[in-house]
VOLUMDREN-905421 format. One line per field, with one value per atom (N, C-alpha, C): atom name; z, y, x. Coordinates in nm, 2 decimals, always signed. Example, Ala and Ser with C-alpha at 12.3 -4.5 7.8 and 13.67 -1.06 7.14 Angstrom:
BEGIN
atom <- [N / CA / C / N / CA / C]
Z <- [+0.78 / +0.78 / +0.78 / +0.71 / +0.71 / +0.79]
Y <- [-0.57 / -0.45 / -0.33 / -0.22 / -0.11 / +0.00]
X <- [+1.32 / +1.23 / +1.32 / +1.28 / +1.37 / +1.29]
***
This chain:
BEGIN
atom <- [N / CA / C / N / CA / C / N / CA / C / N / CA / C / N / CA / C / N / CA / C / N / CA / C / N / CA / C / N / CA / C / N / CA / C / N / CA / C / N / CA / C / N / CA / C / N / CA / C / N / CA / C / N / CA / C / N / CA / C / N / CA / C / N / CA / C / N / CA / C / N / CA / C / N / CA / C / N / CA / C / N / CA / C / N / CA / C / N / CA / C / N / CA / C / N / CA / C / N / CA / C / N / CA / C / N / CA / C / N / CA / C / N / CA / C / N / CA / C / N / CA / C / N / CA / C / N / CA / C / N / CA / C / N / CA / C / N / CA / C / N / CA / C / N / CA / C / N / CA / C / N / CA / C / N / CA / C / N / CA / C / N / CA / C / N / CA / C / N / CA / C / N / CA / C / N / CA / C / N / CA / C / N / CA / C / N / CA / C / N / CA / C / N / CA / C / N / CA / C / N / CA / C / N / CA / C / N / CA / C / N / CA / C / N / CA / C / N / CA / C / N / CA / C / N / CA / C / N / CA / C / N / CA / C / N / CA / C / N / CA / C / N / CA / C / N / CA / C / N / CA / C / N / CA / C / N / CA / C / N / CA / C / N / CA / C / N / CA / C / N / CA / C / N / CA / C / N / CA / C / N / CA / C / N / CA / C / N / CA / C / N / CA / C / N / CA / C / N / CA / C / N / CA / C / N / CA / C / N / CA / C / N / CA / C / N / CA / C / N / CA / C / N / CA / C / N / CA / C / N / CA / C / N / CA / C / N / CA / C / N / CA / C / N / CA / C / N / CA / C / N / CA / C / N / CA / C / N / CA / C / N / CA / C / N / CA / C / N / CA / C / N / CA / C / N / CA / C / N / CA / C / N / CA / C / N / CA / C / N / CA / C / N / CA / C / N / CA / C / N / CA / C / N / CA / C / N / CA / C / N / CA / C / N / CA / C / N / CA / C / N / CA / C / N / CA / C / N / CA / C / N / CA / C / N / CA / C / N / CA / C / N / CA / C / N / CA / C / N / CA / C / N / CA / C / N / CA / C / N / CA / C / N / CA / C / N / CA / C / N / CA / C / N / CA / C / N / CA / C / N / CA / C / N / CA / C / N / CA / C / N / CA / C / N / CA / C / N / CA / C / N / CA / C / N / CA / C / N / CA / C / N / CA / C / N / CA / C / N / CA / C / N / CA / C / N / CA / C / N / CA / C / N / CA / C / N / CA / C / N / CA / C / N / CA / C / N / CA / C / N / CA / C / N / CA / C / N / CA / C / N / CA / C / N / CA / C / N / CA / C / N / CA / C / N / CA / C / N / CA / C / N / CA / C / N / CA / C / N / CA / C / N / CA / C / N / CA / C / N / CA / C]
Z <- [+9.19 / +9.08 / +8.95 / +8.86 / +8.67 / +8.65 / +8.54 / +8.41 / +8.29 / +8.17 / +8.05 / +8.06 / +8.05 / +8.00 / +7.94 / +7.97 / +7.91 / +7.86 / +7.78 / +7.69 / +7.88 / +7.96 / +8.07 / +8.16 / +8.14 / +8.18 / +8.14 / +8.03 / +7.90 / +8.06 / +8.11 / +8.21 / +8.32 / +8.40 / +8.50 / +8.50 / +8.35 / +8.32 / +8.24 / +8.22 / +8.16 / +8.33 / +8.41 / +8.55 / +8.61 / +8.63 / +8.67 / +8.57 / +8.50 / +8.38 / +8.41 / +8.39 / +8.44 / +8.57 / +8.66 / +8.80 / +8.83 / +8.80 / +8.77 / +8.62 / +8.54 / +8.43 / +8.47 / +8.56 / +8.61 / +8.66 / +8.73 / +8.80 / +8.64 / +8.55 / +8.45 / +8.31 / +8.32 / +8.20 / +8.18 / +8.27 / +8.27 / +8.18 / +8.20 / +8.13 / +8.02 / +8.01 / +7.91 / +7.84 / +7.73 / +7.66 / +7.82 / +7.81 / +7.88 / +7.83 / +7.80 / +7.69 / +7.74 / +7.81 / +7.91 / +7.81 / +7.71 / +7.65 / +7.53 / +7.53 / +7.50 / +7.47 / +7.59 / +7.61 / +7.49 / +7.46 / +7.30 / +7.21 / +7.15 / +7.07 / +7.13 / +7.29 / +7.33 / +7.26 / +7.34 / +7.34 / +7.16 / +7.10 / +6.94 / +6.88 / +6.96 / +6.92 / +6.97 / +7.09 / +7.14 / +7.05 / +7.09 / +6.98 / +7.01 / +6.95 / +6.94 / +6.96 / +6.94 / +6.96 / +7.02 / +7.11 / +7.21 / +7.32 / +7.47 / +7.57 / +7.68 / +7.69 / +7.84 / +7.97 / +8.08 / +8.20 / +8.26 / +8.39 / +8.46 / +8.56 / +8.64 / +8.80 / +8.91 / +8.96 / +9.04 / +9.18 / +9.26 / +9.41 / +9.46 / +9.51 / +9.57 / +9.65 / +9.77 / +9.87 / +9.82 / +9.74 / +9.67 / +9.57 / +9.44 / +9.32 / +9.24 / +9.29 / +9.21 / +9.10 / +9.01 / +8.91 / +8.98 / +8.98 / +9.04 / +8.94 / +8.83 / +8.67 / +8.57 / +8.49 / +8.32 / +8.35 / +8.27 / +8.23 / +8.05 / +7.95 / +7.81 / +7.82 / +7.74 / +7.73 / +7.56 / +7.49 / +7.36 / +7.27 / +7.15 / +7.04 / +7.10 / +7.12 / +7.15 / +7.05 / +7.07 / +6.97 / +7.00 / +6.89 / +6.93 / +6.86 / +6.84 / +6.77 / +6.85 / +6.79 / +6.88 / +7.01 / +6.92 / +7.06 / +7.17 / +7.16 / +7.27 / +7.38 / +7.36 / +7.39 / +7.41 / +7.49 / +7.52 / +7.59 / +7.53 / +7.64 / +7.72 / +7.88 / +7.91 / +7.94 / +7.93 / +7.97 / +8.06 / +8.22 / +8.23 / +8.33 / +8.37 / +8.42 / +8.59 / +8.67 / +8.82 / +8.83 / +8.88 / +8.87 / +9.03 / +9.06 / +9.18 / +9.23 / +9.35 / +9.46 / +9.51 / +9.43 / +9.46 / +9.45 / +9.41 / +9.33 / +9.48 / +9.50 / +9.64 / +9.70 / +9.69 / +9.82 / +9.81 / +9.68 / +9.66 / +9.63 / +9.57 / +9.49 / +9.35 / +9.28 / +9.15 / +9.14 / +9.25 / +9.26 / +9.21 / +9.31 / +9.36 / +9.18 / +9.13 / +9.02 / +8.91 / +8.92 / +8.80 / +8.82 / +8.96 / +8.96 / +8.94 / +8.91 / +8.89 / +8.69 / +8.66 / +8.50 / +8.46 / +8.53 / +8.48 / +8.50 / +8.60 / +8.65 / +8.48 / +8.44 / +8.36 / +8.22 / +8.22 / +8.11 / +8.08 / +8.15 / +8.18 / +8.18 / +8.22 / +8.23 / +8.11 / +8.11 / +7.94 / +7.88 / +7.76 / +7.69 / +7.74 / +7.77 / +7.79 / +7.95 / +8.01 / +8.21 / +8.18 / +8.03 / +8.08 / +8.01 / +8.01 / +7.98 / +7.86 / +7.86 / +7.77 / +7.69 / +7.78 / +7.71 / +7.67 / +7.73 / +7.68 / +7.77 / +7.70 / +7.74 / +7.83 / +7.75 / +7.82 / +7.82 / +7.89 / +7.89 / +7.91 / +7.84 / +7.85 / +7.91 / +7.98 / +8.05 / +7.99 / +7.94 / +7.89 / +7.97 / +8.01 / +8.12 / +8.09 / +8.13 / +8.05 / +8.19 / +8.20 / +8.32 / +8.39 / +8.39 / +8.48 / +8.57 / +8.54 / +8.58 / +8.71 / +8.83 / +8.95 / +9.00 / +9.01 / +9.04 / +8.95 / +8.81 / +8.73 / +8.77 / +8.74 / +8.74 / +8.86 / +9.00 / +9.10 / +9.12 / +9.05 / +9.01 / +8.95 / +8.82 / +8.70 / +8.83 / +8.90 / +8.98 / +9.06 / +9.18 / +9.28 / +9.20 / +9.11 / +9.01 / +8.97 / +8.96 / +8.96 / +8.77 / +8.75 / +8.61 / +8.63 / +8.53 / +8.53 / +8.40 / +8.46 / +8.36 / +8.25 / +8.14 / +8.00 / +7.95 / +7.95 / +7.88 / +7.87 / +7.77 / +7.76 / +7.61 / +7.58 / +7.45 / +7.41 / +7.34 / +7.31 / +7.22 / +7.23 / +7.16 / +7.13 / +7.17 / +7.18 / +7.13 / +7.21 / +7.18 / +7.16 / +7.05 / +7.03 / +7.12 / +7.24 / +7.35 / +7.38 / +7.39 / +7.44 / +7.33 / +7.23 / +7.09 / +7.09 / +7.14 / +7.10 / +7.13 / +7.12 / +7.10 / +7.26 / +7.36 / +7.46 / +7.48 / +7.56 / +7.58 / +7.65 / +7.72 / +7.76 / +7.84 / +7.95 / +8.02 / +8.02 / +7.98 / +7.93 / +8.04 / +8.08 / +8.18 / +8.10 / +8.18 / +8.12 / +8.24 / +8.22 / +8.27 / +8.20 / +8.24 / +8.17 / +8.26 / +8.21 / +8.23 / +8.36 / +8.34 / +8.41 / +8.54 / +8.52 / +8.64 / +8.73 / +8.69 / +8.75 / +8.85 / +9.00 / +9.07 / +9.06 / +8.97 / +8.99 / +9.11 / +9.13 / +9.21 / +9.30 / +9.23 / +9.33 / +9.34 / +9.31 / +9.40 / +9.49 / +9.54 / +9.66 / +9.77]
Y <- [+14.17 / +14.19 / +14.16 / +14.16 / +14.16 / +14.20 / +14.26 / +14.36 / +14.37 / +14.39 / +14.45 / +14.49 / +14.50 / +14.56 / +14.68 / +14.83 / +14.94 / +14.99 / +15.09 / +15.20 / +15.21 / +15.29 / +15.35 / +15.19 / +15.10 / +14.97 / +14.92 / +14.99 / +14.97 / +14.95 / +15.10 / +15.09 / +15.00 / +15.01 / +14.92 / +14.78 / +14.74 / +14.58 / +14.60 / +14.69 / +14.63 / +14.63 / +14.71 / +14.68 / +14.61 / +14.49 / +14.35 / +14.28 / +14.24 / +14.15 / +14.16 / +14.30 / +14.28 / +14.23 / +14.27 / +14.24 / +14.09 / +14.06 / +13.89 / +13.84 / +13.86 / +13.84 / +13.67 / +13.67 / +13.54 / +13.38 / +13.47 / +13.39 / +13.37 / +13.42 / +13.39 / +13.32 / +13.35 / +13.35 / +13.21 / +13.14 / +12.97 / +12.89 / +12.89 / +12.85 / +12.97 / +13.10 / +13.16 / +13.28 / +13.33 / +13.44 / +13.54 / +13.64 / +13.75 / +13.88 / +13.94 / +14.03 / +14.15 / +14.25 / +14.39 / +14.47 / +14.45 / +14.57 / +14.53 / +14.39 / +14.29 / +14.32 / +14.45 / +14.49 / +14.56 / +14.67 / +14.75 / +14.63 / +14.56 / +14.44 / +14.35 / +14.34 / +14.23 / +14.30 / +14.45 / +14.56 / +14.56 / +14.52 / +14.54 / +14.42 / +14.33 / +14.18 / +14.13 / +14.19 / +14.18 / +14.19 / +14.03 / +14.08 / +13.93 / +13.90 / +13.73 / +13.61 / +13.62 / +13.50 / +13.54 / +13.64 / +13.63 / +13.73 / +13.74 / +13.79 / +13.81 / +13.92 / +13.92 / +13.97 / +13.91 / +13.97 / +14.03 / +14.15 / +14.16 / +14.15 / +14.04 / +14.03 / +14.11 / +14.21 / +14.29 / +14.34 / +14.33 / +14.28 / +14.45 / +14.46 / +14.57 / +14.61 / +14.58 / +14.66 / +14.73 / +14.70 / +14.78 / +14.84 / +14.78 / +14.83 / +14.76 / +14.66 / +14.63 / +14.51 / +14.47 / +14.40 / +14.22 / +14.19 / +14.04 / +13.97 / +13.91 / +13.86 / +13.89 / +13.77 / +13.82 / +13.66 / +13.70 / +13.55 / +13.61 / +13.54 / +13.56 / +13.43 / +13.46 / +13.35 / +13.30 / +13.22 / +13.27 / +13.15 / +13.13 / +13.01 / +13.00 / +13.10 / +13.11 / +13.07 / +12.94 / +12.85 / +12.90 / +12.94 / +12.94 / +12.84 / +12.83 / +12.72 / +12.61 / +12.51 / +12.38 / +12.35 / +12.43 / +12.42 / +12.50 / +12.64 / +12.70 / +12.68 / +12.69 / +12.66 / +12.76 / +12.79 / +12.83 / +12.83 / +12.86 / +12.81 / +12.93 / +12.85 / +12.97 / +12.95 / +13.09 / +13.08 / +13.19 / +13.17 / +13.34 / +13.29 / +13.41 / +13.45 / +13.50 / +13.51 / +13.56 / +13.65 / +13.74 / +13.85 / +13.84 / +13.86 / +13.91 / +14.04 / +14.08 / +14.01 / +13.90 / +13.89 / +13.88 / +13.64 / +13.65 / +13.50 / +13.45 / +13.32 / +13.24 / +13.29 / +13.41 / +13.47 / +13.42 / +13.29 / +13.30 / +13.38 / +13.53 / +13.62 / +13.58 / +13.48 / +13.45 / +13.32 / +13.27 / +13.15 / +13.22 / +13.36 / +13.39 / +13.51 / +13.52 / +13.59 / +13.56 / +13.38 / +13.29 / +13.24 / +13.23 / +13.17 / +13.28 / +13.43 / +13.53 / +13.49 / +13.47 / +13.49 / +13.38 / +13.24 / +13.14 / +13.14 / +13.18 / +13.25 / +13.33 / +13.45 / +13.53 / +13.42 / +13.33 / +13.26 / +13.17 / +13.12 / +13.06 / +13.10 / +13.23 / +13.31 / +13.36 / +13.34 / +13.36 / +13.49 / +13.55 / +13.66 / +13.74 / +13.73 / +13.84 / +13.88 / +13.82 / +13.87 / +13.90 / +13.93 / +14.00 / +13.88 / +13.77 / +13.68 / +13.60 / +13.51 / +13.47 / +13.38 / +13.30 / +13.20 / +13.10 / +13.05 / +12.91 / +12.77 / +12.71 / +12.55 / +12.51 / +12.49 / +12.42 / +12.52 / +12.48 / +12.56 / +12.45 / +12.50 / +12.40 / +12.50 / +12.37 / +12.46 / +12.37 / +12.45 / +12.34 / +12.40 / +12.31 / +12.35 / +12.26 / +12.29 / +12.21 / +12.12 / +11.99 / +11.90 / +11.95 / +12.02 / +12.07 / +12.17 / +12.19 / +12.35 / +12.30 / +12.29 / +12.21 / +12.30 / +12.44 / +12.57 / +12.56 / +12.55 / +12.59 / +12.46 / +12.39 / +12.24 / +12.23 / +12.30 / +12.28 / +12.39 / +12.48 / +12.58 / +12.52 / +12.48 / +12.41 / +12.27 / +12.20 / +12.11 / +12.19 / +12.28 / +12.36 / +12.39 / +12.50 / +12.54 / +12.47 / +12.31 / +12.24 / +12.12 / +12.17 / +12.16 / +11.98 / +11.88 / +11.78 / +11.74 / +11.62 / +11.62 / +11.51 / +11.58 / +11.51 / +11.40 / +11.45 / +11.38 / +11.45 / +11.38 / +11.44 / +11.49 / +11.62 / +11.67 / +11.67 / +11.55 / +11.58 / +11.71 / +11.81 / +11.91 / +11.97 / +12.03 / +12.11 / +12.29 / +12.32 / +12.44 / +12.50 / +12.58 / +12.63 / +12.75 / +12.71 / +12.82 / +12.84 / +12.95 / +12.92 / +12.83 / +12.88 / +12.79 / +12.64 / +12.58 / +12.46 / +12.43 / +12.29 / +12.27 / +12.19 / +12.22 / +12.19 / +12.13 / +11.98 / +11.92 / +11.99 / +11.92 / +12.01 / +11.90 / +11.91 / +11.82 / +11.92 / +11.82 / +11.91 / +11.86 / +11.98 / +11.96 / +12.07 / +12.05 / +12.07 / +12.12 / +12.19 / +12.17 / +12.21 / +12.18 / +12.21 / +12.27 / +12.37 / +12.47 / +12.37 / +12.25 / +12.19 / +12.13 / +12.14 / +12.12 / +12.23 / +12.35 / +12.47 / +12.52 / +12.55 / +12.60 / +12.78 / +12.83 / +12.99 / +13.04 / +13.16 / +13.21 / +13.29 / +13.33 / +13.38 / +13.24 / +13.13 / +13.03 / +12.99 / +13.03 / +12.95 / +13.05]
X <- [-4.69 / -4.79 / -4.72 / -4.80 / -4.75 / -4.82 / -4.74 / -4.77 / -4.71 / -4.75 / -4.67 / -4.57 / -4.46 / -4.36 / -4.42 / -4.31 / -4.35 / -4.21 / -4.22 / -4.11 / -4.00 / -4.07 / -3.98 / -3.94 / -3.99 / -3.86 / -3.68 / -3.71 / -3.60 / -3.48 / -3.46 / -3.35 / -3.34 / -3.47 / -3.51 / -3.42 / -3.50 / -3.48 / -3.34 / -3.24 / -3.10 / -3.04 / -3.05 / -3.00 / -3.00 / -3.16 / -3.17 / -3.13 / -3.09 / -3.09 / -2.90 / -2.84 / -2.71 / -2.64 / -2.73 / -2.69 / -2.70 / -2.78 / -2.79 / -2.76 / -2.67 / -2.57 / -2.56 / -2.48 / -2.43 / -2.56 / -2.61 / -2.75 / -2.84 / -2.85 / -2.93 / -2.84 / -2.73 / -2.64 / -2.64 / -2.61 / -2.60 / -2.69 / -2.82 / -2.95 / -2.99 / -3.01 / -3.03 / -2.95 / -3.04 / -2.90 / -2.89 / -2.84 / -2.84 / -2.80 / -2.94 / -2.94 / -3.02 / -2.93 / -3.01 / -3.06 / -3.05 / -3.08 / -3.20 / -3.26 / -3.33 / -3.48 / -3.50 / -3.67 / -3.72 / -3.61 / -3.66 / -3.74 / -3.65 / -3.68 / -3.82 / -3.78 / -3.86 / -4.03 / -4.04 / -4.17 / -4.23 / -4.11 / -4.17 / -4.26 / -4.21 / -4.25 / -4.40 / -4.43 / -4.57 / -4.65 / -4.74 / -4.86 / -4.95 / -5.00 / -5.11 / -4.96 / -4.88 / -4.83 / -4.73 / -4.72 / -4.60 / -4.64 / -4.65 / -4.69 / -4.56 / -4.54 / -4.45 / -4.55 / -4.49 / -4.52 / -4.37 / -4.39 / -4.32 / -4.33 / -4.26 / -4.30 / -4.19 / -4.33 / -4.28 / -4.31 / -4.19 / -4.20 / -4.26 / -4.40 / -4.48 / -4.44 / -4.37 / -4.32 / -4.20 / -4.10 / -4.00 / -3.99 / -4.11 / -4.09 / -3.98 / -3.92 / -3.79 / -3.86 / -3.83 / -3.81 / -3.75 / -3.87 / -3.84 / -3.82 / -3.86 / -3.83 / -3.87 / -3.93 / -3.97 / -4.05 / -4.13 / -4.21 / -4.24 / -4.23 / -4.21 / -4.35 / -4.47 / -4.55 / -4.50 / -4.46 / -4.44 / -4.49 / -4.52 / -4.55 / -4.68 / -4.76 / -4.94 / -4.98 / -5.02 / -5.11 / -5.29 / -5.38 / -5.52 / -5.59 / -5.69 / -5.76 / -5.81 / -5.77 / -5.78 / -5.67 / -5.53 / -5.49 / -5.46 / -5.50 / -5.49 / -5.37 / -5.26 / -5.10 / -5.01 / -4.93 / -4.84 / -4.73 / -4.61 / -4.50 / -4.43 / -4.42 / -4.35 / -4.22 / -4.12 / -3.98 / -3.99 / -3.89 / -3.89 / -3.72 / -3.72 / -3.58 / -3.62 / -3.52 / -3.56 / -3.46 / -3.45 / -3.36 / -3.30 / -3.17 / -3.14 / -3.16 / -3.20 / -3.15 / -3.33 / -3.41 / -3.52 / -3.51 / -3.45 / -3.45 / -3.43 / -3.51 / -3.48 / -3.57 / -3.66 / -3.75 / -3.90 / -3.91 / -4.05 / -4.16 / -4.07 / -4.16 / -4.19 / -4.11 / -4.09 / -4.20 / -4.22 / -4.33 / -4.48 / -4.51 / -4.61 / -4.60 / -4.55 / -4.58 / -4.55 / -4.53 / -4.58 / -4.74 / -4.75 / -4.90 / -4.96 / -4.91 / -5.03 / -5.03 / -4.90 / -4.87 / -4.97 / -5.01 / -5.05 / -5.19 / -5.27 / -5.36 / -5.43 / -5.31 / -5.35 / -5.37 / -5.31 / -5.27 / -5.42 / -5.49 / -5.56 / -5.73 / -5.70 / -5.83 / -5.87 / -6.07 / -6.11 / -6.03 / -6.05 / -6.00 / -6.09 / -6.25 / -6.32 / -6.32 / -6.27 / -6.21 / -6.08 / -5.99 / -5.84 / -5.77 / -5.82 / -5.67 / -5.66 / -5.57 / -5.52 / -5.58 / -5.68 / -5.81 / -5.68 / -5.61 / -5.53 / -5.61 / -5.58 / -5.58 / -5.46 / -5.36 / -5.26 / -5.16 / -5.03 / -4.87 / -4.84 / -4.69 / -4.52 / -4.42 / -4.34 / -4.23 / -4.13 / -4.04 / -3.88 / -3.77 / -3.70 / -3.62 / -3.54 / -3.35 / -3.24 / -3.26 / -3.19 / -3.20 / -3.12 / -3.02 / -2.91 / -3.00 / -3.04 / -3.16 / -3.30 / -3.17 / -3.30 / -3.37 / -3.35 / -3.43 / -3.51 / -3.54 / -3.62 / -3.72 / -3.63 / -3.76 / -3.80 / -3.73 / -3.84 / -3.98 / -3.94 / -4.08 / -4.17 / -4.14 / -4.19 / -4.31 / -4.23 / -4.33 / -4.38 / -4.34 / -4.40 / -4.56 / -4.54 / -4.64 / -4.79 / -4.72 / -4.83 / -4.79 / -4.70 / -4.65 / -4.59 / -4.65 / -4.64 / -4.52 / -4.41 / -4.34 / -4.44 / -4.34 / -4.42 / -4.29 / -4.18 / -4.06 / -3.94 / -3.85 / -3.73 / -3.71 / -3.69 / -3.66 / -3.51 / -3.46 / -3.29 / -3.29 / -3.16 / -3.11 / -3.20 / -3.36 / -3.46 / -3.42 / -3.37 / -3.32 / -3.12 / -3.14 / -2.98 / -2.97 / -2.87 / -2.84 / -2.68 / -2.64 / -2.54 / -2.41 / -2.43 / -2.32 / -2.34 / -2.47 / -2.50 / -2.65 / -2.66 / -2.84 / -2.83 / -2.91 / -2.94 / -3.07 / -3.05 / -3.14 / -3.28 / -3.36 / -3.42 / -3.57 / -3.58 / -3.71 / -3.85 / -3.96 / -4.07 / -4.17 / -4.23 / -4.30 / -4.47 / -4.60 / -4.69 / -4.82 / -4.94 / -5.04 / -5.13 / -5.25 / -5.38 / -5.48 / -5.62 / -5.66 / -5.76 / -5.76 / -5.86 / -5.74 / -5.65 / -5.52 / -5.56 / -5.58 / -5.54 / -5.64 / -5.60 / -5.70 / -5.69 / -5.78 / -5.76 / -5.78 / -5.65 / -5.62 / -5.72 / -5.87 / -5.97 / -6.03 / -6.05 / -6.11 / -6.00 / -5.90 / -5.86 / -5.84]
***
């Protein structure tokens, strides 16, 4: 399932976020203690989900929807993280297509009312980018030095879909 982030995650998520330190650190910051901040920042142009594995309760990742464009363009990009020991099990598949699902669906049934999403993902990063295609997410191009990560600017392959791409999750 996904959900908001809440105040009583704070610990939850510095536990997963440390425990996979390593498994996340490579591609992004790694910052357990990140939720306080992350929970203040919610609002119209930035959305978190948390994907969480129901038979255990444990904290499967983070999906961050963020740069929510409205208007004409109705845009958002997502970044998220997969937490160990859950990463590899295809829970993180199954609770992006709920995040994208939510992303996609009008504002007046719950969701986000977007158009399109972007996924930027560094080229080294073949887990991410095989989600990014599994998902349904088509590549667009190559972003040189896109994002400052990690004490330098990291390239970055940009992948995309759109609301008329997407088969929602109750029609299938």
């Amino acid at each position: 399932m996904i959900r908001a982030p809440k105040p009583a995650d704070v610990t939850p998520y510095a536990e997963a976020v440390r425990r996979s330190a390593e498994h996340v650190g490579r591609w992004n910051p790694v910052e357990p203690d990140g939720l306080v901040d992350l929970l203040e920042r919610q609002g119209p142009g930035l959305r978190t989900f948390l994907i969480v594995d129901l038979d255990t309760g444990g904290l499967v990742g983070k999906c961050n929807v963020a740069n929510i464009v409205m208007g004409r363009f109705c845009n958002g990009a997502l970044g998220y993280d997969s937490y160990l020991p859950f990463a590899g099990t295809g829970r993180m598949s199954e609770g992006m297509r709920l995040v994208i699902d939510r992303c996609f669906a009008p504002q007046e049934a719950g969701g986000l009312g977007l158009h399109r999403l972007e996924i930027n993902v560094q080229p080294e990063n073949d887990r991410s980018i095989a989600l990014a295609k599994r998902l349904g997410f088509r590549h667009e191009g190559y972003a040189p030095r896109m994002l400052f990560l990690a004490g330098a600017w990291r390239d970055h392959e940009r992948f995309a879909l759109t609301a008329e791409e997407w088969e929602p999750l109750s029609a299938s």
